[in-house]
Chimera marker file (.cmm) of the C-alpha trace (Angstrom):
<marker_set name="trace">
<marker id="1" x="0.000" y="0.000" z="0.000" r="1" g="1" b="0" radius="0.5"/>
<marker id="2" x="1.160" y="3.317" z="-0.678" r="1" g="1" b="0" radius="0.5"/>
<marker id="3" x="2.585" y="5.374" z="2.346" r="1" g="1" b="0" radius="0.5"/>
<marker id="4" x="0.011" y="8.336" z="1.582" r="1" g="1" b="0" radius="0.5"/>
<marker id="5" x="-3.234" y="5.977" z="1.849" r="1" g="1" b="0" radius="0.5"/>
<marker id="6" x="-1.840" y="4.580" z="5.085" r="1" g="1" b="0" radius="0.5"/>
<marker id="7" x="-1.161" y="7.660" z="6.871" r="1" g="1" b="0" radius="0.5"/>
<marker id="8" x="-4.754" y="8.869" z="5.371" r="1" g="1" b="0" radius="0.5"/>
<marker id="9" x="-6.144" y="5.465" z="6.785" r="1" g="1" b="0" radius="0.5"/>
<marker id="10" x="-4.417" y="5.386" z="9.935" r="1" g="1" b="0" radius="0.5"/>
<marker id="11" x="-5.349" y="9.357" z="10.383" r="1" g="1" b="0" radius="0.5"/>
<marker id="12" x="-8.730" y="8.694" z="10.071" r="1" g="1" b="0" radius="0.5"/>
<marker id="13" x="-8.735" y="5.295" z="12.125" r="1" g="1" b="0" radius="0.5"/>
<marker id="14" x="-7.443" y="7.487" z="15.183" r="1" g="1" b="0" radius="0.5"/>
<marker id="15" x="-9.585" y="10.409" z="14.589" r="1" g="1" b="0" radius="0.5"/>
<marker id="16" x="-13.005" y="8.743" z="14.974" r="1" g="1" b="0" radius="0.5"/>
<marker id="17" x="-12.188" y="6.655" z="18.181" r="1" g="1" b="0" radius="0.5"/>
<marker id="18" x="-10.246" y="9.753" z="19.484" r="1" g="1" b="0" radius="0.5"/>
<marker id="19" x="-12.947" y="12.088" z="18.866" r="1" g="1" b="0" radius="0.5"/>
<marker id="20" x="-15.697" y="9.507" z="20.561" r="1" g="1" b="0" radius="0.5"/>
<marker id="21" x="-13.843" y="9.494" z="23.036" r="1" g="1" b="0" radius="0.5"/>
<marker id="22" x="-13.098" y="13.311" z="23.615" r="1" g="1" b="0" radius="0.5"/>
<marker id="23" x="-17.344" y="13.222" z="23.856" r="1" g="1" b="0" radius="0.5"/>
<marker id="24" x="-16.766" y="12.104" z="27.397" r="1" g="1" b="0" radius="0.5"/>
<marker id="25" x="-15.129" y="15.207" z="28.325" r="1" g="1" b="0" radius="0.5"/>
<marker id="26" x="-17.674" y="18.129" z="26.138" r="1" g="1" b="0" radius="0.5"/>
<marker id="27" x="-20.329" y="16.919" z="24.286" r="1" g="1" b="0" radius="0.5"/>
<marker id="28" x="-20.378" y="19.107" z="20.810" r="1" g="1" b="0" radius="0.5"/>
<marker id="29" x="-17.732" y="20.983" z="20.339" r="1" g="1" b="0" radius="0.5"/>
<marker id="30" x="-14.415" y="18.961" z="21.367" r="1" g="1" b="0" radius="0.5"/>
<marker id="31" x="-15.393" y="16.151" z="19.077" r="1" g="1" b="0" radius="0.5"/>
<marker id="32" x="-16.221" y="18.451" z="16.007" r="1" g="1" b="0" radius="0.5"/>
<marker id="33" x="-12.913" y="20.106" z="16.786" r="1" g="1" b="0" radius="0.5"/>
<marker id="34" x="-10.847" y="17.116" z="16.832" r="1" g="1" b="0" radius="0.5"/>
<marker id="35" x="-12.295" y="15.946" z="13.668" r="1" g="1" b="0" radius="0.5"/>
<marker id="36" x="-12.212" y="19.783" z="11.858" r="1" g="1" b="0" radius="0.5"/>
<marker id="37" x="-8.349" y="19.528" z="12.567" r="1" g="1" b="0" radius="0.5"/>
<marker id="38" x="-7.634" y="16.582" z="11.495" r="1" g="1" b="0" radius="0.5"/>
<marker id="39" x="-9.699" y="17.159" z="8.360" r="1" g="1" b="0" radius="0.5"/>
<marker id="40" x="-7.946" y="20.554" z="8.145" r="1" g="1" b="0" radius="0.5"/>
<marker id="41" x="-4.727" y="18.769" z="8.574" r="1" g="1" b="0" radius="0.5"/>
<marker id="42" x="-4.873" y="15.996" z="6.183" r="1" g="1" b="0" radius="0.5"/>
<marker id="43" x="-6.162" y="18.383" z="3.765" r="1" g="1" b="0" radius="0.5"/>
<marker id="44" x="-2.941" y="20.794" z="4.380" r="1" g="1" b="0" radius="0.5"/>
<marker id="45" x="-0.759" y="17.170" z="3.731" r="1" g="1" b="0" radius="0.5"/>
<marker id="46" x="-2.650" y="16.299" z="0.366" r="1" g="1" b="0" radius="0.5"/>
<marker id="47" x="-1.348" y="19.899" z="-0.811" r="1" g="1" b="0" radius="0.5"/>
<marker id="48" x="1.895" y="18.756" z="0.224" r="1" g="1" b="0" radius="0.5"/>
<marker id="49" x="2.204" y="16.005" z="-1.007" r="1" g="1" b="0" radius="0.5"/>
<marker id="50" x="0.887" y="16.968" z="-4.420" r="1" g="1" b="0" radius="0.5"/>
<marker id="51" x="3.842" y="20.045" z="-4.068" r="1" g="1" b="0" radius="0.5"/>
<marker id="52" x="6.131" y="17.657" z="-3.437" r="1" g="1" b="0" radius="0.5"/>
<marker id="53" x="5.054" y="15.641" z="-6.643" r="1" g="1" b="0" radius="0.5"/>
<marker id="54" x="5.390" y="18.743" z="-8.123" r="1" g="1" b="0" radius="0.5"/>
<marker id="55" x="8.950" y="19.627" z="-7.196" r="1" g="1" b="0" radius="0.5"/>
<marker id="56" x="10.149" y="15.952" z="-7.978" r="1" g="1" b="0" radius="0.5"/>
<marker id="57" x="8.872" y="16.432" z="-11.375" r="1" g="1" b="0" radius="0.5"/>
<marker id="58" x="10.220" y="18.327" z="-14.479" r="1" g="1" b="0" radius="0.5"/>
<marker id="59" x="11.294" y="20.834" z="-12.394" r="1" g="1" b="0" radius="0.5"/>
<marker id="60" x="9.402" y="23.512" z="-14.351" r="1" g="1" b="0" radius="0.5"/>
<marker id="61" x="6.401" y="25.340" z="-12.894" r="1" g="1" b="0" radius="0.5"/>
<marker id="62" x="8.283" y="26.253" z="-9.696" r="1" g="1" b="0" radius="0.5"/>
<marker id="63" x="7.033" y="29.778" z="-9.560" r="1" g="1" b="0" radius="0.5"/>
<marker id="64" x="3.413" y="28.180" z="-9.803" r="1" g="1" b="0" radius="0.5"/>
<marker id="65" x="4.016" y="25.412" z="-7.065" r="1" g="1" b="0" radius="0.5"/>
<marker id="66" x="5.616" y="28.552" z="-4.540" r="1" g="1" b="0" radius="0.5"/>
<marker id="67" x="2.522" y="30.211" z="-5.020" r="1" g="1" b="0" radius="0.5"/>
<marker id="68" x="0.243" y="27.723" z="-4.550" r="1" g="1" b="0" radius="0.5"/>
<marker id="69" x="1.897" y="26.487" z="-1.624" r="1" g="1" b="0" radius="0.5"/>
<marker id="70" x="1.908" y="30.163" z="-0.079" r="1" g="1" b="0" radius="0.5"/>
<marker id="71" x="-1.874" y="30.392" z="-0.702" r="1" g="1" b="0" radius="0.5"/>
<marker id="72" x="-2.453" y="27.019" z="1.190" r="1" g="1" b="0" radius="0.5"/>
<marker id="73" x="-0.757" y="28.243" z="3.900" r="1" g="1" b="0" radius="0.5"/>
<marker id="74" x="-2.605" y="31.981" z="3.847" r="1" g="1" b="0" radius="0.5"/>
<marker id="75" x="-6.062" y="29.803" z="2.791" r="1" g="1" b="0" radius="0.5"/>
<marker id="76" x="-5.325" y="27.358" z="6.262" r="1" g="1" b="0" radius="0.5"/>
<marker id="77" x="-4.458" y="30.107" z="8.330" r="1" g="1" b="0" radius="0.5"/>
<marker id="78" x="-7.401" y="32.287" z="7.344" r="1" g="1" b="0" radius="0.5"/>
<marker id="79" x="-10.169" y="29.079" z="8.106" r="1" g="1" b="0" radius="0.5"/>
<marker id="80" x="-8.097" y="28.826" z="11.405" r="1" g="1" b="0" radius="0.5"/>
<marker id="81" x="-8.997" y="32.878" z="11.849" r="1" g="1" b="0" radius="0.5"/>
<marker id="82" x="-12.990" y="32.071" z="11.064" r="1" g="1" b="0" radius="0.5"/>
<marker id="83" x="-12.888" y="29.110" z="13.425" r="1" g="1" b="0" radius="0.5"/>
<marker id="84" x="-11.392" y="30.707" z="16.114" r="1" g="1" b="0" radius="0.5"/>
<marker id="85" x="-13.300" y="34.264" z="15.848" r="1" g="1" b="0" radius="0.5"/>
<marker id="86" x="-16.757" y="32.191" z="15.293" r="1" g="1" b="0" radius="0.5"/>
<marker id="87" x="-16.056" y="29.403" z="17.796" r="1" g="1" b="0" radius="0.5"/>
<marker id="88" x="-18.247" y="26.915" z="16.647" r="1" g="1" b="0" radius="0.5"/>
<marker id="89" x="-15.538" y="24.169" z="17.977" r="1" g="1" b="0" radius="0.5"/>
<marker id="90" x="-12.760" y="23.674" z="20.449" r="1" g="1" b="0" radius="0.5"/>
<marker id="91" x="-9.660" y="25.274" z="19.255" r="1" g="1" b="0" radius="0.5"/>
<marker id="92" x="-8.401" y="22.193" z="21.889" r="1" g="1" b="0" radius="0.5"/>
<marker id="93" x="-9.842" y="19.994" z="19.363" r="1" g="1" b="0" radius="0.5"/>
<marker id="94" x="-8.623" y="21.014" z="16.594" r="1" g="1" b="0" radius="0.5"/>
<marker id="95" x="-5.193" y="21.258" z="18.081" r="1" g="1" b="0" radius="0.5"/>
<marker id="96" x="-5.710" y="17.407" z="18.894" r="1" g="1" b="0" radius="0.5"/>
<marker id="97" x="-6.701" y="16.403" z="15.597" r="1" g="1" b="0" radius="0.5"/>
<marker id="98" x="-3.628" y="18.390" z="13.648" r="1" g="1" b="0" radius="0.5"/>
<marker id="99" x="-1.519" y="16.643" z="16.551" r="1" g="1" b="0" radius="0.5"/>
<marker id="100" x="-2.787" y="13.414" z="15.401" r="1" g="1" b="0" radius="0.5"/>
<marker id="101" x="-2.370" y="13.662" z="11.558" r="1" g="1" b="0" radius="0.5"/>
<marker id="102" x="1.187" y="15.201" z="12.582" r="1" g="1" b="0" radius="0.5"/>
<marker id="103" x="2.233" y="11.906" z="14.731" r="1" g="1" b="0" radius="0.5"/>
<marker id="104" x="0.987" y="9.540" z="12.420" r="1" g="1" b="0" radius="0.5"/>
<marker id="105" x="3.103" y="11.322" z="9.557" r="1" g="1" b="0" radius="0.5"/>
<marker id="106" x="6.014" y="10.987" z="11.340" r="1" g="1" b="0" radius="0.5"/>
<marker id="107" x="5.691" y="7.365" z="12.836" r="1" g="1" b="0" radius="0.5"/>
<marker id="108" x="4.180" y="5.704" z="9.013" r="1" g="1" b="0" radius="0.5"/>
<marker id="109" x="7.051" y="7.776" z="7.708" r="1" g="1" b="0" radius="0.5"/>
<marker id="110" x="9.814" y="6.400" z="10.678" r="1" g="1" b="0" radius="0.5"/>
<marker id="111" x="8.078" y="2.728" z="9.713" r="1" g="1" b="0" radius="0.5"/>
<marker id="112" x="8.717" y="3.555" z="5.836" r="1" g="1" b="0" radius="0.5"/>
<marker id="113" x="12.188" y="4.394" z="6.611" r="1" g="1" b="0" radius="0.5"/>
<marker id="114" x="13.117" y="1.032" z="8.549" r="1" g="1" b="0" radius="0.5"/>
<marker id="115" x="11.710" y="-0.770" z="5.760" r="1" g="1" b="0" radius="0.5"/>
<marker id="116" x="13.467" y="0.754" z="3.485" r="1" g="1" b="0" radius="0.5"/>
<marker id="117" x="16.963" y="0.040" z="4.960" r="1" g="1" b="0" radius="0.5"/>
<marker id="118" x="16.148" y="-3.481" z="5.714" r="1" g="1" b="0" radius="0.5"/>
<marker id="119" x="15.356" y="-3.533" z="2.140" r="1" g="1" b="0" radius="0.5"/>
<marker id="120" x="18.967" y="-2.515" z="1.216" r="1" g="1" b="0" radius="0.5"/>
<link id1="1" id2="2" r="1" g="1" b="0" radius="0.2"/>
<link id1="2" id2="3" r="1" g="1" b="0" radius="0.2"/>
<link id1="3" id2="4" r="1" g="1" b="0" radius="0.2"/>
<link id1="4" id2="5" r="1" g="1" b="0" radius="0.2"/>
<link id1="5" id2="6" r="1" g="1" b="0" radius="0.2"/>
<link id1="6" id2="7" r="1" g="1" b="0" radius="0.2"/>
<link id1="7" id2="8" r="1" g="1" b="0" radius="0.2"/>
<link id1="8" id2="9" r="1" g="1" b="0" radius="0.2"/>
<link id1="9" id2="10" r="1" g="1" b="0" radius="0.2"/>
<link id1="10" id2="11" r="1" g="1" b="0" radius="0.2"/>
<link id1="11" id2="12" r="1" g="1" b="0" radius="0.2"/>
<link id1="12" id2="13" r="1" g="1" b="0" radius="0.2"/>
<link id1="13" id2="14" r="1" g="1" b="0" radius="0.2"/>
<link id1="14" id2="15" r="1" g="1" b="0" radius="0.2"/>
<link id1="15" id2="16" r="1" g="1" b="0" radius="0.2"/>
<link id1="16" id2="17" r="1" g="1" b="0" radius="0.2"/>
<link id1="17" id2="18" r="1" g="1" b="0" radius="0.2"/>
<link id1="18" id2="19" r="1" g="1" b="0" radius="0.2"/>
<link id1="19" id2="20" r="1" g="1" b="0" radius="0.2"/>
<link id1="20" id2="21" r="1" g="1" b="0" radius="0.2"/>
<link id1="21" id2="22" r="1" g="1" b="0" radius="0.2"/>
<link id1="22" id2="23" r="1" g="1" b="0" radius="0.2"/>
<link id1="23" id2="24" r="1" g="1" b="0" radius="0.2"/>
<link id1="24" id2="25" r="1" g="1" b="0" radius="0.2"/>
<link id1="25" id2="26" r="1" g="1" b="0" radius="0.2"/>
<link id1="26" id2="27" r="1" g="1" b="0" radius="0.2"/>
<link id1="27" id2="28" r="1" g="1" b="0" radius="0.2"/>
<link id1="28" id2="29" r="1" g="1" b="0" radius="0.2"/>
<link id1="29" id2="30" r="1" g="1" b="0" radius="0.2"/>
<link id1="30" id2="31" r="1" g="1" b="0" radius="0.2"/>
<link id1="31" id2="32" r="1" g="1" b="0" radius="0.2"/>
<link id1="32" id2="33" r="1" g="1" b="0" radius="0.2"/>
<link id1="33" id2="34" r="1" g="1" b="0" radius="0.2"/>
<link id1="34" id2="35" r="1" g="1" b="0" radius="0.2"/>
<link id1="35" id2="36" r="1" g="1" b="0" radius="0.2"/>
<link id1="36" id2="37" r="1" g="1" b="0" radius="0.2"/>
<link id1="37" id2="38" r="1" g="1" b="0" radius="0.2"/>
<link id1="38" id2="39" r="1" g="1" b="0" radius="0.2"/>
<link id1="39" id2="40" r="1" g="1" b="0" radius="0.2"/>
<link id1="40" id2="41" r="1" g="1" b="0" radius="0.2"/>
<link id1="41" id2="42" r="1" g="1" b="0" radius="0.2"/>
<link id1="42" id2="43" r="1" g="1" b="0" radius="0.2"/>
<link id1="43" id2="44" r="1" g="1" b="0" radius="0.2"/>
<link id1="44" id2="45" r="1" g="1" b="0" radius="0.2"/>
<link id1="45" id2="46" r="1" g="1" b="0" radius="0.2"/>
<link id1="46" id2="47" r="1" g="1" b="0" radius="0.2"/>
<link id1="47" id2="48" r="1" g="1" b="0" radius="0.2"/>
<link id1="48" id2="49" r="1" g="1" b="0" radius="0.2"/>
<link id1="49" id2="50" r="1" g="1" b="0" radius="0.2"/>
<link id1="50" id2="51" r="1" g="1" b="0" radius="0.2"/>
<link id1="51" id2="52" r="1" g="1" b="0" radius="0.2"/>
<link id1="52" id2="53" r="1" g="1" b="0" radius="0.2"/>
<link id1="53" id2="54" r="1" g="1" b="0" radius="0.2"/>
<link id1="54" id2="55" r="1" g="1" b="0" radius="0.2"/>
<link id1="55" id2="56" r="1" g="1" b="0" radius="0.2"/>
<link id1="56" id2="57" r="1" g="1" b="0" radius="0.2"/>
<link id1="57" id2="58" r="1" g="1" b="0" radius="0.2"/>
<link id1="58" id2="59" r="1" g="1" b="0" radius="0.2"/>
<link id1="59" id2="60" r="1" g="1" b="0" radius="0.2"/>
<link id1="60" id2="61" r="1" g="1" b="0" radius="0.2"/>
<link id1="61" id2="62" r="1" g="1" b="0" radius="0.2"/>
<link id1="62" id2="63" r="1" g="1" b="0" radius="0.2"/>
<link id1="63" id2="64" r="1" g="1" b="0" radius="0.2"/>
<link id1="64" id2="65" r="1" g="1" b="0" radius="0.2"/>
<link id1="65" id2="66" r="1" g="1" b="0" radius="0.2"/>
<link id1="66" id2="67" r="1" g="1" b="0" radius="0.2"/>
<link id1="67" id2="68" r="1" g="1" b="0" radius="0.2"/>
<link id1="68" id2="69" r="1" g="1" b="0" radius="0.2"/>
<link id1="69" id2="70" r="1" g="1" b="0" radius="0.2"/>
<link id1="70" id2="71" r="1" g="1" b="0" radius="0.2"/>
<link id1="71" id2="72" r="1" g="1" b="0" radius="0.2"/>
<link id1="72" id2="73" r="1" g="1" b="0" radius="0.2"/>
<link id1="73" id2="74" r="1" g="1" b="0" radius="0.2"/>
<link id1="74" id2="75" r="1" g="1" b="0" radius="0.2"/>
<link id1="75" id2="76" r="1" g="1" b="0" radius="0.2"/>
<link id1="76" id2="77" r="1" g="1" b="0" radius="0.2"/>
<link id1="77" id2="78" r="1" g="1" b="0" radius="0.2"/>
<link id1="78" id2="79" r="1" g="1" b="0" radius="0.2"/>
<link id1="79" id2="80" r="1" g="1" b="0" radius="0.2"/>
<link id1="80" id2="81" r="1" g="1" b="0" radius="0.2"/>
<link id1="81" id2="82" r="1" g="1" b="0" radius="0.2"/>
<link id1="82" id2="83" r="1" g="1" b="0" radius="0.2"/>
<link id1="83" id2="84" r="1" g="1" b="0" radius="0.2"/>
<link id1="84" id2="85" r="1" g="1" b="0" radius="0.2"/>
<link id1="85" id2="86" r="1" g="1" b="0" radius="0.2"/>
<link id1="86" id2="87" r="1" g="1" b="0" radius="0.2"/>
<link id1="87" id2="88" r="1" g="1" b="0" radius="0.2"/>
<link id1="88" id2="89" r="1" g="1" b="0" radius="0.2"/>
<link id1="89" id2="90" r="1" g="1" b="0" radius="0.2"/>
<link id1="90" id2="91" r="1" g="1" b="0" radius="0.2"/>
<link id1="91" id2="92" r="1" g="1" b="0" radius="0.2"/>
<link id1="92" id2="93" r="1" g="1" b="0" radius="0.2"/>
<link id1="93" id2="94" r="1" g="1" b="0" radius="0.2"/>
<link id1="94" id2="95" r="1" g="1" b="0" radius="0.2"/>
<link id1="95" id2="96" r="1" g="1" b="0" radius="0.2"/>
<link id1="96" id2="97" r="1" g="1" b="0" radius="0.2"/>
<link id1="97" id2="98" r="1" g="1" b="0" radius="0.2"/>
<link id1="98" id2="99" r="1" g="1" b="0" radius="0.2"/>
<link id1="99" id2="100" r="1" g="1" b="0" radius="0.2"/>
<link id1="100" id2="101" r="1" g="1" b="0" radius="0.2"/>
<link id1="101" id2="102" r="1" g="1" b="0" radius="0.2"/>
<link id1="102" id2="103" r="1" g="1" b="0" radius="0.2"/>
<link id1="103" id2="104" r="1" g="1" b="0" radius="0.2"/>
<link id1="104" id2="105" r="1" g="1" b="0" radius="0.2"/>
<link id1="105" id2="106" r="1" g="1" b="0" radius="0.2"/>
<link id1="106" id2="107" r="1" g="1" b="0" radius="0.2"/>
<link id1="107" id2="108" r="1" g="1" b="0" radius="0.2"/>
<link id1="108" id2="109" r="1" g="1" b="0" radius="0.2"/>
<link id1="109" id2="110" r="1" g="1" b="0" radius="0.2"/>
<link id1="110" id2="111" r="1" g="1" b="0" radius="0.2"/>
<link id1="111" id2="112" r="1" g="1" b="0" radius="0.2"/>
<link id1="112" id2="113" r="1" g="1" b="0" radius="0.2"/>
<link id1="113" id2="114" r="1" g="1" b="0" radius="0.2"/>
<link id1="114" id2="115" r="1" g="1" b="0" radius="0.2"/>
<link id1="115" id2="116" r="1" g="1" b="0" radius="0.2"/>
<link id1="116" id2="117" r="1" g="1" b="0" radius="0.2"/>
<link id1="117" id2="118" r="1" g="1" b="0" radius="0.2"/>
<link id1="118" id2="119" r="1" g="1" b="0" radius="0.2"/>
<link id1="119" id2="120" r="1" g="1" b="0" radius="0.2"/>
</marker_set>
């Protein structure tokens, strides 16, 4: 399987039990949180990854794949902005959920790594 779907799968298989369980502690909003930040989060990693595609390519396009990358980042940052000023979730949550995403990047991508120097 690729490493993209598993950290996608594995994201979402810890999102949905962690944001049940966050229910325990407030009802609404720390659930939708947690689940808003990881959605926010693995949608911020699907525009990396397709950068990174991007930059591993031809090689041409570069000013196009700075730009784009720049607006994700203004794009995620304004959404963060709405959230927070409207406060229809738990900025908590959402801080869980980007947490998540961001530790199952780095251990699927630790995991990837081992294989690939047993593999050598």
């Amino acid at each position: 399987m690729d490493l993209i779907q598993k950290i996608y799968r594995r994201s979402i298989l810890i999102l949905i039990p962690a944001a049940i369980a966050s229910a325990f502690i407030e009802w609404w909003r720390l659930p939708a949180g947690v689940l808003v930040g990881g959605l926010l989060a693995l949608i911020n990693f699907s525009g990396l990854v397709r950068g990174a595609r991007g930059l591993l390519g031809a090689g041409k396009g570069m000013g196009k794949m700075i730009f784009l990358s720049q607006f994700r980042l203004v794009l995620l940052f304004m959404v963060l902005a709405l959230i927070i000023y409207l406060k229809p979730v738990n900025i908590f949550g959402i801080l869980a959920g980007f947490t998540i995403v961001f530790v199952v990047v780095l251990i699927e991508g630790y995991r990837d790594s081992c294989r690939s120097v047993r593999n050598e």
